[in-house]
N, C-alpha and C positions, 0 to 999 in steps of 0.2 A: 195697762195701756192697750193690750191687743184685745183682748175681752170685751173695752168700752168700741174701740173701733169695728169689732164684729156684731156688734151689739146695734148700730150706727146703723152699718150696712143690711145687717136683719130686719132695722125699722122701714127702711127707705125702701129694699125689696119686697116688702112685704105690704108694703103700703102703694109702690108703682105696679107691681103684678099679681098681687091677692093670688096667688099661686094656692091651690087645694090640696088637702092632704090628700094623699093616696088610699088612706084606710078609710076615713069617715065623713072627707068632704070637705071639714072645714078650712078656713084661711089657717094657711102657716103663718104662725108667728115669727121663727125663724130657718127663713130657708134654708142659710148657707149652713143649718144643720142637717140637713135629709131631706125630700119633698115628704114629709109626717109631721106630725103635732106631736108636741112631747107629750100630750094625754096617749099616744097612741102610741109611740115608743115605752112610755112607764108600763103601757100594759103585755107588753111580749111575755109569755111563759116560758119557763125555760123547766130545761131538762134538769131533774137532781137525784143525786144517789137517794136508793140506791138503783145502779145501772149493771145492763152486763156490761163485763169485763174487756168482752172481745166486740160487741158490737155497740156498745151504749144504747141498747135498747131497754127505755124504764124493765126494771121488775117489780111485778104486780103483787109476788106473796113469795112463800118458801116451797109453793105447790109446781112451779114453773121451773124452779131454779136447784139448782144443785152447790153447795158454799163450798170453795175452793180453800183447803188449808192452808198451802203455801202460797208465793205471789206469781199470778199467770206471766209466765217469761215473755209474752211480747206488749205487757199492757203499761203504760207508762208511770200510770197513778193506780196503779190494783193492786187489791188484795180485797178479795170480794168473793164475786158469782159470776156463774155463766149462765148464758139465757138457755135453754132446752134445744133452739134451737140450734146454737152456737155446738154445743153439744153433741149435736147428731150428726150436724153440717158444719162444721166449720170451714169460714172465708176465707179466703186468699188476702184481704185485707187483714193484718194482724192487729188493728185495731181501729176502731171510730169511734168519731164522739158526735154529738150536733147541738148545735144551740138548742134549738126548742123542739116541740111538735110542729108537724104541717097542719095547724089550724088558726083560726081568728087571724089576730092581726099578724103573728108572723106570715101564715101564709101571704096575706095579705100585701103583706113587705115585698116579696117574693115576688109576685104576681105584676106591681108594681114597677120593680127592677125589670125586671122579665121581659113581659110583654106588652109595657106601657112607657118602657125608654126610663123611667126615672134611675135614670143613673147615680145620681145622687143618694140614693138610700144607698148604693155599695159600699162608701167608707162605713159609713158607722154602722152598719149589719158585720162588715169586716171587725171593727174594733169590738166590738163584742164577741165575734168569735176566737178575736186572740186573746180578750181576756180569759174568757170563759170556758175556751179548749185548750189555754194553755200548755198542758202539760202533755199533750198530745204535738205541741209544734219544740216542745225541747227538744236539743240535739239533733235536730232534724236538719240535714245539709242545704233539704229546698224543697219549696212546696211546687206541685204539677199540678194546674186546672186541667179537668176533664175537657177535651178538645170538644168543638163541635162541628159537624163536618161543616165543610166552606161555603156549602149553599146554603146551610142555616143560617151560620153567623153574619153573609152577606145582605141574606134578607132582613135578620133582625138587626143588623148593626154593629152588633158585638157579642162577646161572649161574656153570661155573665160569670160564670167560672173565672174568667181570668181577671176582670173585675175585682171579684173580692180576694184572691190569692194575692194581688196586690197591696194588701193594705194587712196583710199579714206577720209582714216582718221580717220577714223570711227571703233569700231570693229567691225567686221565681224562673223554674226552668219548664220547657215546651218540649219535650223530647216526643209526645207523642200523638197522634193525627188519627182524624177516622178516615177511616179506607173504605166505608161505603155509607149512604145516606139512610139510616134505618127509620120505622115508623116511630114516632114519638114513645116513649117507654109508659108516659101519662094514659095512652091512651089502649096501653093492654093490661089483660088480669096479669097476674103475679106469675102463674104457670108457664106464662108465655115471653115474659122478660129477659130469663138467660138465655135462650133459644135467638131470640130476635137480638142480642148485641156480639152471639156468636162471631168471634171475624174478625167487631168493628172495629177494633183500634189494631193500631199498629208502628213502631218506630217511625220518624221523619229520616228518608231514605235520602235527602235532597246531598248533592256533592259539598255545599256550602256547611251541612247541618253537621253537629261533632257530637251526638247522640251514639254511642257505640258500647260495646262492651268493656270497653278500658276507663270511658269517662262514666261509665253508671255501676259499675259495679264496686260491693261492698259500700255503697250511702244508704243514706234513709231517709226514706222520699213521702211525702204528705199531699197526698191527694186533697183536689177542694174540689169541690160544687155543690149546686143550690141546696139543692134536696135529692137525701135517700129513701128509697118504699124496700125494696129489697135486699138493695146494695147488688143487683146485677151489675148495673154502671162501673162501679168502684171497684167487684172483680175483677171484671173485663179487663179496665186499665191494669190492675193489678198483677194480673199472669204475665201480661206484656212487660211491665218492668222486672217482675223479677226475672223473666226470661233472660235479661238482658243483661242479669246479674247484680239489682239489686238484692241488697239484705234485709231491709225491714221496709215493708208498705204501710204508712200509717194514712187516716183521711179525716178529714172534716166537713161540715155541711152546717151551711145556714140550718136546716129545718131536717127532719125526718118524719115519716109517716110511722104511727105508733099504733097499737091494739087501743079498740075506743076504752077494753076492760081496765087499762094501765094506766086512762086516761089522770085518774087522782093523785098519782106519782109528779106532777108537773105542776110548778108552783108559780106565782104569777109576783115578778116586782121585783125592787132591789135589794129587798130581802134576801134573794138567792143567793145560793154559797157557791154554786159549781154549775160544770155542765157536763 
């Protein structure tokens, strides 16, 4: 019955406001699923093992990677590999995952969302990443969208970070705020990312807020936002909670920015098994 009634209402919107997809232009068939065309949601890639461990960054061969006997203690679904870099450097994040790569139409999705208001593509970019990251939002007390400072979000509307945290499952806690307005992270090389979110975040200090050492510590807290390149962002946040005495930081993201060499590692449809 609700299927024929959404069905009803897909014809009627789609028919009074010919609303265009966000990826390829054409008319939506059914809005009140996303502002996308299901040809352009079926084509999203996603991420699939094998992945690192600690960052879900595709591996591209055995030349990269180093295989882990036993199972890495902060990885939810591991027993695998660590990426070289994870290796050398290891994050403050104890573990990520991301839907897909930052290309085609996810990014497109993204972009979309972003900086085109289509807020509607949040649910169901969201329902894919609870399917998909599952194992990364188990046991997890509550997931934290990456803040954005207040002049961003003002100008753009919303955040979309908290957007999809919402449709995650999970409750959604706010414990933390930027504390100053940095340059766009899109818009510098990789060397200059952790440097530039130096700072940025910090606890919600406000008398009303109950963000303290008593109510964060010992949980395990799941960062969301759009997209990772580095994972600067996700550290940042990261040192801040556990400062505060979280035990485990885990994160998710729509998209990440992947090596073009690894690009083969990513498989395209419903076919996919994981992310």
């Amino acid at each position: 019955m609700l299927s024929r009634v959404r069905d009803t209402v897909d014809g009627l919107l789609a028919a009074l406001l010919a609303s265009p997809c966000s990826v390829c232009g054409r008319v939506v068939d059914q809005p009140t699923r996303g502002a996308a065309c299901e040809s352009c949601w079926n084509s999203i890639r996603f991420i699939t093992p094998p992945y690192c461990v600690s960052c879900g960054e595709p591996l591209p061969s055995a030349r990269t990677v180093v295989l882990v006997a036993a199972q890495h203690p902060q990885s939810p679904d591991a027993q695998g590999a660590q990426c070289s870099r994870c290796l050398s450097q290891p994050l403050v994040v104890d573990v990520a995952r991301a839907l897909g790569p930052y290309e085609g139409t996810l990014r497109d999705l993204v972009h979309g969302l972003k900086y085109h208001g289509r807020r509607s593509i949040a649910p169901r970019l969201a329902a894919l990443v609870r399917e998909r990251c599952a194992a990364v939002l188990v046991g997890a007390d509550a997931v934290v969208p990456v803040p954005l400072h207040r002049a961003r979000e003002w100008s753009r509307g919303f955040n979309q970070a908290d957007i999809i945290a919402r449709g995650l499952g999970r409750p959604v806690w706010r414990p933390l705020r930027r504390t100053r307005h940095t340059v766009p992270q899109s818009t510098l090389p990789a060397t200059q990312r952790w440097h530039n979110l130096r700072g940025a975040f910090g606890l919600r200090r406000r008398p009303w807020d109950r963000w303290n050492a008593s109510t964060l510590a010992g949980t395990c807290i799941v960062l969301v936002d759009d997209v990772s390149t580095t994972g600067a962002t996700l550290d940042a946040c990261a040192e801040v909670l556990k400062a505060a005495g979280v035990a485990e930081v885990r994160a998710v993201t729509v998209a990440r920015a992947v090596l073009g060499h690894v690009a083969d590692r990513v498989q395209r449809g419903s076919a996919v098994t994981g992310c």
